[in-house]
N, C-alpha and C positions, 0 to 999 in steps of 0.2 A: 430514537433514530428516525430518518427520514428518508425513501428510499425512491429514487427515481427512475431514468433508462438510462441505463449505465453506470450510476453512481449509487453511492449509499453516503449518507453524512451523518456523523452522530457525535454525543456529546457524553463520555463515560463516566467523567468525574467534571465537576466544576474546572477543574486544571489540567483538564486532557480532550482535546477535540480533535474528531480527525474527519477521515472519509476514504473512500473507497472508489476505484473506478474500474471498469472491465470493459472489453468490448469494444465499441469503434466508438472515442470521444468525438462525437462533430458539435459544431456551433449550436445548432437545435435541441441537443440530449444534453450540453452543459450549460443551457442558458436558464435553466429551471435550476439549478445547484446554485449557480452564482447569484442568484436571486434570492436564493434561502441563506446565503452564506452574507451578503448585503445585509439583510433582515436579521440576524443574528450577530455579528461581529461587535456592532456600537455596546449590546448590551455585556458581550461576553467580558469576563475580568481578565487578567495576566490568566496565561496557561499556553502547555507545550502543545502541538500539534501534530499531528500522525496521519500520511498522504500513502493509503497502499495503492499501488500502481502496476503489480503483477500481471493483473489479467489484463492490460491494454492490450489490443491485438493491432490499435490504430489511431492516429491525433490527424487532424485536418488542419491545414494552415489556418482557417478562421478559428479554429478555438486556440488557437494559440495567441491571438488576436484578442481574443474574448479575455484571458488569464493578464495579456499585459495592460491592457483598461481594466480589468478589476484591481491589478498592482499597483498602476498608478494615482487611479483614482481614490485609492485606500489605504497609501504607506504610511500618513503618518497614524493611524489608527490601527494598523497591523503591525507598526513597532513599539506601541504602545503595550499592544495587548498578548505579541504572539512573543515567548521568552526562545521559543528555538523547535524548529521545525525539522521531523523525519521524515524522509521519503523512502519507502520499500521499492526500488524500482524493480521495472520488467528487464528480462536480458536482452542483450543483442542490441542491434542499432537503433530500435525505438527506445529502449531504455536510455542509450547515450543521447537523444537528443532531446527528451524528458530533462535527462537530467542536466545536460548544458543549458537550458532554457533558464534555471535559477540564475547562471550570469549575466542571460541578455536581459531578463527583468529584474539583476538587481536585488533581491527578496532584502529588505528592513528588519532581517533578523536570522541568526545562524540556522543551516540550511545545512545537513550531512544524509548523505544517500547509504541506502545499504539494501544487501540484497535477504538479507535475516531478521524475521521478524523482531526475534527476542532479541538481536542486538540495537534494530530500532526503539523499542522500549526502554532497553536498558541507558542508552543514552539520551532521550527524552528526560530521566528524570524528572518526577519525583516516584521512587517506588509507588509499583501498583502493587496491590494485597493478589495471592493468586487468583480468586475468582474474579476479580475486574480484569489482569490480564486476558486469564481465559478466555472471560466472555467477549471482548471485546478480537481475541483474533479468531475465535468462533464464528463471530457477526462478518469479519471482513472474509474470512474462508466461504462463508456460507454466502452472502452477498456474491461473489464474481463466480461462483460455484466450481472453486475448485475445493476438492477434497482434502481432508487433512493428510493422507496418506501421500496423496500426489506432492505434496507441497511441502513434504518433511525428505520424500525422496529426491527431490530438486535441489534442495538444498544439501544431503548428501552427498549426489552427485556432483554439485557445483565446487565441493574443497577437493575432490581429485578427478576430474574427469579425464585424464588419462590415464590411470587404471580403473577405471568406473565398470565392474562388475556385478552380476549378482549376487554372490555369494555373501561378498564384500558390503556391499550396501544393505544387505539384510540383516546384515550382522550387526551395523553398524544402527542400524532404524531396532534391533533387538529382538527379530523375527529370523525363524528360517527362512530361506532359498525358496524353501516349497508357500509356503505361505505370502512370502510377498507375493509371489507368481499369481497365486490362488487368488488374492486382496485386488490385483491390478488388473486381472481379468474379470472380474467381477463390474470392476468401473469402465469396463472396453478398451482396455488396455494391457499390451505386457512391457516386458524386460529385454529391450534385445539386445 
C-alpha cells in the first residue's frame, strides 16, 4: 500500500484494488493519488475495485475537477481493466453528492454504493479468503482512523435508528450495555 494526506491506495490481491480516503479531499492532498493511480493503472490487469469514502468530512469543487479529467482522460483503460467498482460511502449530504458524481462522470464500469463494508466485498466478487478480507478493512479502518468498534456501531445503528438504543445496539454488536459504554469512553466517546 501506499499512503498519503488523506488517502491510502492499495493493492490486495492481483484482482482487488482499492483506496481509502478521509478528511478534507482538496485538489493538492488528491493530486499525489491520482498520479500513483496514472502510474499504476496501464500495468494493472482485469480486477474489482474498492473506494472507502467514510471518513470524508469534505470534497472541494476542484478535486471533483481533478476525478472527471482523470475519468476522461482514462475510460477507455478503466473499462478495460476495472470489472466493477464499490464505493463505501459517508452519510449524509456529502455522501449523496460523492455518490451522484458516478452519473456526471459516467464511470466505464458498474459502480454500486453501499454504506457496509462486508456488503461492498461481498459484491465486488471474487471471494476473499478471510485474512485478505481482514486485512484489508483493517488497513482502511486503520488508515482514516476510525475504530473498529465505532464503525461496527454505525452500522448498527444505521438499520434502525429510530429505535437506536443502548441496550439494543450492544446486544446487537454482542457486548453488554455496560461494556459498550466502557469501549466508547475509552475512544472519547459515549452512547447518548
Amino acid at each position: 500500500y501506499v499512503m498519503g494526506p488523506g488517502w491510502l491506495h492499495f493493492c490486495a490481491t492481483p484482482t482487488l484494488w482499492g483506496a481509502t480516503l478521509w478528511g478534507r479531499a482538496e485538489q493538492q492532498n488528491l493530486t499525489s493519488l491520482f498520479e500513483l493511480v496514472e502510474r499504476t493503472i496501464e500495468q494493472a490487469g482485469e480486477h474489482v475495485s474498492l473506494l472507502d469514502i467514510r471518513g470524508l468530512e469534505h470534497v472541494d469543487l476542484a478535486s471533483f475537477g481533478l476525478i472527471g479529467r482523470y475519468m476522461s482522460r482514462h475510460r477507455a483503460t478503466l473499462a478495460s481493466r476495472v470489472i466493477r467498482h464499490a464505493v463505501i460511502r459517508a452519510e449524509g449530504v456529502l455522501g449523496a453528492v460523492v455518490s451522484g458524481s458516478y452519473e456526471i462522470f459516467a464511470a466505464p464500469y458498474p459502480v454500486s454504493l453501499f454504506t457496509d463494508f462486508d456488503e461492498a466485498l461481498a459484491w465486488l466478487d471474487p471471494p476473499l479468503d478471510a485474512a485478505i478480507r481482514d486485512s484489508v478493512a483493517r488497513l482502511c479502518e486503520s488508515a482514516a482512523g476510525v475504530p473498529s468498534l465505532l464503525t461496527q456501531l454505525h452500522a448498527v445503528l444505521g438499520t434502525d435508528l429510530d429505535n437506536a438504543d443502548l441496550a439494543r445496539a450492544a446486544a446487537r454488536l454482542g457486548i453488554t450495555a455496560r461494556t459498550l459504554q466502557r469501549r466508547l469512553q475509552a475512544l472519547g466517546t459515549s452512547f447518548r
